[in-house]
N, C-alpha and C positions, 0 to 999 in steps of 0.2 A: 515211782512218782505218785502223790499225789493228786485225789482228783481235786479241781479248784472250781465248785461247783454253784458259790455263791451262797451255800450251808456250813455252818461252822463243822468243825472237827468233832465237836463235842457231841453236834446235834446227830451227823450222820451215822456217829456211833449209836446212839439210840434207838435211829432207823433204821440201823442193822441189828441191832438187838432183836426188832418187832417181825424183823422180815425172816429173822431165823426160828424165831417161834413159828414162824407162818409157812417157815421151810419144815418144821419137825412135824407142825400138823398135817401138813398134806404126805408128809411121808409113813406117817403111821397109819394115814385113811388109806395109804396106796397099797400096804404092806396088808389093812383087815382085806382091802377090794379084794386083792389078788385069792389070800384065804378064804372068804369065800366066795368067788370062780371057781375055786378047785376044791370046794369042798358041799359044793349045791347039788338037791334030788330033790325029786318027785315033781309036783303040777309045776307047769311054764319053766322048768330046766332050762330050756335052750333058749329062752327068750331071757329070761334072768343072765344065762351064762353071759349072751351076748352083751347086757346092757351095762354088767361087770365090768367086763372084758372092755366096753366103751370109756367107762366113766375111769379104770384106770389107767388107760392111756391118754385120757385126758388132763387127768390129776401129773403122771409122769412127765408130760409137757408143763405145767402149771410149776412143778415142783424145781424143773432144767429154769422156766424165767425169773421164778425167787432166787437163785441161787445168782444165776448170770445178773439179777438186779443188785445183789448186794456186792458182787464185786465190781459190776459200775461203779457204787459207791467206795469202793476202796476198803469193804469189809474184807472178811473170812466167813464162807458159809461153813456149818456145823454140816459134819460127815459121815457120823456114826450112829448106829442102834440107839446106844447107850445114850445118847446127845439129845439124841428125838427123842426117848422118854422121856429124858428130865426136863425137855423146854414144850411137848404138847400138852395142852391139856384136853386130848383123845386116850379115850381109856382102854385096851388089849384083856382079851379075857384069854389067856392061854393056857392048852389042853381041853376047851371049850366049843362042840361046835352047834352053835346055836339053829333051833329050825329057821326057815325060809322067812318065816314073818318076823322071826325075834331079830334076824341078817338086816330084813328091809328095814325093820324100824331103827336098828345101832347105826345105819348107815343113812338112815334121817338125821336122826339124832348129831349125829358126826358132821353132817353138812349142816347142820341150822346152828353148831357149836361156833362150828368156823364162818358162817357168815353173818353170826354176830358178833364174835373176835373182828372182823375185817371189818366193818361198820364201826368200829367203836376205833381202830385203830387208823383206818383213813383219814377219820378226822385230827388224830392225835398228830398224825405224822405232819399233815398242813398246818395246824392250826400252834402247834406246841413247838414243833420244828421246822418248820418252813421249808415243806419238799411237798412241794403240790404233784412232781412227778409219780414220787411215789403213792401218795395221795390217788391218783389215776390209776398208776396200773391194780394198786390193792382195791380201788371200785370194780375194775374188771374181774379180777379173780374172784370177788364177792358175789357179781351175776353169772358168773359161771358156775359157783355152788351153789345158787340159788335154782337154777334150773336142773342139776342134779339132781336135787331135795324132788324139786317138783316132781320130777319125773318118779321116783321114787316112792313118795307117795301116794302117787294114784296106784296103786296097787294095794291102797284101802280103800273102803267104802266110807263115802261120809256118814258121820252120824247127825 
């Protein structure tokens, strides 16, 4: 059955379109977290491991309500490896494993990618397709990677 949501057919499709990019990007951030988790040495190991270790169980929840969001909508969320490369645009260095600080900064990098994707797409999704819901829940996933970043960053020094 169809969902009858008050958004056309056409629009929702859209909106699953954006939410599966936004499903392949958090799956490809979950997939470096994890590498390096398991692949960190030397100064603040254990407090990096742990904050990995945080931020991907976070992302893994974040990644379960994309998915469960776009089949409220009556999409098909994208499933595979292969799927999430071709729809993030998070970039994989494989065979690569970068130091402690080149990790912290990919995984700025990573989170200020996607919460300017979610910034630009929030609005599209209300404003172009008329789903203020999802509109909302993509502001939340936006402040939640926003405070990853943050937290992530301070492990520079301003200049």
């Amino acid at each position: 059955m169809k969902p009858n949501l008050g958004i056309t057919a056409k629009n929702l499709n859209s909106v699953n379109d954006v939410l599966n990019k936004v499903l392949a990007d958090g799956n490809i951030l979950y997939i470096k977290l994890r590498k390096f988790h398991w692949n960190l040495s030397g100064d603040n190991f254990m407090e990096l491991h742990l904050l990995f270790e945080d931020q991907y169980t976070a992302v893994a929840e974040a990644i379960d309500e994309v998915a469960e969001r776009i089949s409220t909508l009556g999409g098909v969320a994208v499933g595979t490896t292969a799927e999430f490369s071709k729809l993030s645009q998070l970039k994989e260095t494989p065979g690569k494993i970068p130091t402690v600080q080149e990790m912290l900064r990919e995984l700025v990098g990573d989170h200020e990618t996607i919460v300017k994707s979610l910034r630009k797409n929030l609005d599209v999704v209300e404003e172009k397709y008329g789903d203020a819901g999802t509109s909302d829940f993509l502001n939340g996933l936006m402040q939640e990677h926003e405070k990853m970043a943050w937290k992530l960053r301070k492990y520079f020094k301003e200049a």
